[in-house]
C-alpha positions, 0 to 999 in steps of 0.5 A: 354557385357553392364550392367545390371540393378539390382532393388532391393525392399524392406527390406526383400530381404536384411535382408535375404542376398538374395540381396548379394546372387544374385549379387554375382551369377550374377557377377559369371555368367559374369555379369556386374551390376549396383544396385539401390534401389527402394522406400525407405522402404528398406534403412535403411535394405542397411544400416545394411547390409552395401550395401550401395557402392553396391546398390544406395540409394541416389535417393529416386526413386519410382520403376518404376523411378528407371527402367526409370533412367536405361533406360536414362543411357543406361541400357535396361535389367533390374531384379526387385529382390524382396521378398514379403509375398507371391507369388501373392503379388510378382506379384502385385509389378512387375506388378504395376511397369512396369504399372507405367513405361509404364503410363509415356509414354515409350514405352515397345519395348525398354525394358527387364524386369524380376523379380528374386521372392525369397518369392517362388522362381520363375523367372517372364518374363514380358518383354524380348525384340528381341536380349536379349533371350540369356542375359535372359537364362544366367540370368535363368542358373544362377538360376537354382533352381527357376521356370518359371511363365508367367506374369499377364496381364497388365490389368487396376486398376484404374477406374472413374465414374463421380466424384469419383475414383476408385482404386483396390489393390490386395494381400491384407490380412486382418488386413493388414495396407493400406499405401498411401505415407508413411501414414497409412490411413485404415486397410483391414477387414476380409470383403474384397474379392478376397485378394483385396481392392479398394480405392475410391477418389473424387476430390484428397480426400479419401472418402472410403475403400471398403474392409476396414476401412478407419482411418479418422485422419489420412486423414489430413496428405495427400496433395490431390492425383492422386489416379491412380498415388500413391504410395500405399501399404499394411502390418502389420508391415513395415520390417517383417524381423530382419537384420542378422547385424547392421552396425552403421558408421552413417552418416558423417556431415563433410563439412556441416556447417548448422546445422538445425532441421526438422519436419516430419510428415511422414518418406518419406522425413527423407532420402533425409534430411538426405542426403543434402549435404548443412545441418547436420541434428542435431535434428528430431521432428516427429508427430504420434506413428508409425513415431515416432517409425521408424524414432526412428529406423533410427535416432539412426543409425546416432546419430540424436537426436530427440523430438518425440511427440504422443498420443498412437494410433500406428497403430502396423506398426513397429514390437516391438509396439503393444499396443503403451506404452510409454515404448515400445518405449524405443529400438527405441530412439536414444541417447540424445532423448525423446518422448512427450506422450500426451492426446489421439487424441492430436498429430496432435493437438499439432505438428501444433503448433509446426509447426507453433509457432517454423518452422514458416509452414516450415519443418526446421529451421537453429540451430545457436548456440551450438546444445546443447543449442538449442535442450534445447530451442526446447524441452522447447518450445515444452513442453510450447505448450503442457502443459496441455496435457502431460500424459508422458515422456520417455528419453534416460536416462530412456530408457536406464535404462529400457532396462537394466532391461529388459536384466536381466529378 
């Protein structure tokens, strides 16, 4: 029997130990798997559950590619495992990634595609191809406390009248962030209808949220889009669940001789940086409330220090960051760390001079001498190109301080 292709999504399905729970049933029933992890929300939850031998994280895949790079491998039956926030939210997810699948081109008579929904435990058949009706009962024996439900249809999402763009996001709730390649750029509103909202587009460039609010600064951080083509979400909080453990091994740097800093405004590429096998990242400078707090949540998995610069307008898109104090930030820091607090709306200012007077316009630079030295130089430079418009500081030390008083309360 040929392997089947596991597609694992998102925090939750780990966090929940349902990931593990459906290997294990599906090895039991004869199965042979091959895992991999699609986006990269979920990473740092196959890390704490120490999955990551079992479940390929090292693409950094989109869902739909990570069903093409099944397909190209020779692997044709493939279960998207999943555990959304509710069950139409789940419907939204399997039928946006097989939309994308097909849009690419392929053709859908090569495929079996099926998705184990644990948020209301329902089996979806998208698609079951001539000769795999056998593969799919076992799959369903296997999991005989879950309910069958037929798929939605694959209708169009995006539309276009004559220079603006329209795209429909469905299983919305209001007060929901609304995420477009890892940057928040709206919020839903108690307006928005049909559990739905649609972004409007006008040559690459979000013009409007109808059903929502659009976050203009913010705006500035995306590169012009194909809106029918990007990868767009909705949440209040990135990882609604607590990991039942932390594995913390890190990450080895061994074999790496370049050292280097990177800059990130976003958290999309932390993990393909983290994952070079040519550099060690040693040091992070991140931009912005919210990445500062993930990357904070990620960096101190590795020991990766990191000089986070923000100005107090988090978005609460991390659980624990609610108002956006500087204390609150004191559990996501990693060792040998600090955060920048600056004037409000002087983030964005303040990291484009970073960029450019310390990067040169690039998002790395090579550390060549004692990391130590180096992280003292950087932090001074970043603390010359802000003067004026620091309000606070938090460090590792007072952190850790602050987090022990917190304990004895």
């Amino acid at each position: 029997m040929k392997p089947i292709g596991l597609l694992v999504h998102g925090p939750e399905i780990l966090d929940e130990g349902e990931a593990e729970e459906v290997i294990e049933t599906l090895n039991e029933a004869g199965f042979e798997l091959e895992a991999a992890l699609g986006g990269i929300s979920g990473k740092t939850a196959v890390i704490d559950a120490d999955m990551q031998h079992v479940i390929d994280i090292s693409k950094d895949m989109k869902p739909s590619e990570v069903v093409d790079d099944f397909l190209k491998r020779g692997i044709d039956f493939i279960v998207l495992v999943n555990h959304a926030k509710t069950e139409e939210s789940g419907f939204v997810l399997g039928e946006g990634i097989l939309r994308n699948f097909l849009r690419r081109g392929r053709a859908k008579e090569n495929l079996s595609f099926v998705q184990l929904e644990y948020s209301s435990k329902i089996i979806i058949r998208w698609l079951v191809k001539p000769g795999d009706e056998n593969t799919y009962g076992k799959i369903m024996s296997a999991h005989n406390e879950f309910t069958e439900k037929a798929p939605n249809k694959l209708e169009a999402r995006c539309r276009k009248d004559l220079d603006l763009a329209y795209r429909e996001i469905r299983g919305v709730h209001p007060g929901e962030k609304i995420v477009v390649d890892g940057v928040i750029i709206g919020t839903v509103s108690d307006e928005s209808r049909n559990n739905s909202v649609t972004l409007v587009a006008k040559e690459g460039k979000l013009v409007k949220v109808l059903g929502g609010t659009l976050i203009e600064h913010n705006l500035e951080k995306l590169p012009p889009l194909d809106i029918e083509k990007e990868m767009i979400k909705t949440a209040r909080v990135i990882r609604r669940t607590k990991p039942k453990r932390v594995e913390r091994d890190g990450m080895s740097k061994k074999g790496k001789e370049k050292k280097i800093a990177c800059f990130f405004y976003t958290v999309e590429t932390l993990f393909p940086m983290l994952e070079r096998t040519d550099a060690a990242v040693e040091v992070a400078v991140t931009i912005g409330d919210d990445t500062t707090g993930i990357a904070g949540d990620i960096l101190k998995r590795f020991g990766i220090r990191m000089i986070g610069i923000t100005d107090g307008d988090a978005d609460g898109l991390i659980a624990g960051i609610e108002s956006g104090t500087l204390d609150e930030y004191a559990k996501f820091l990693p060792p040998d760390s600090l955060i920048i607090r600056l004037k409000p709306e002087m983030d964005d200012v303040i990291g484009k001079k970073v960029k450019e007077a310390i990067f040169k316009g690039g998002d790395e630079i090579e550390l060549e001498d004692e990391v130590e030295a180096q992280f003292e130089e950087l932090k001074h430079r970043i603390f010359d190109l802000a003067k004026g418009d620091i309000i606070g500081v938090l460090s590792s030390s007072t952190a850790s301080s602050q987090m022990k008083k917190a304990k004895k309360l």
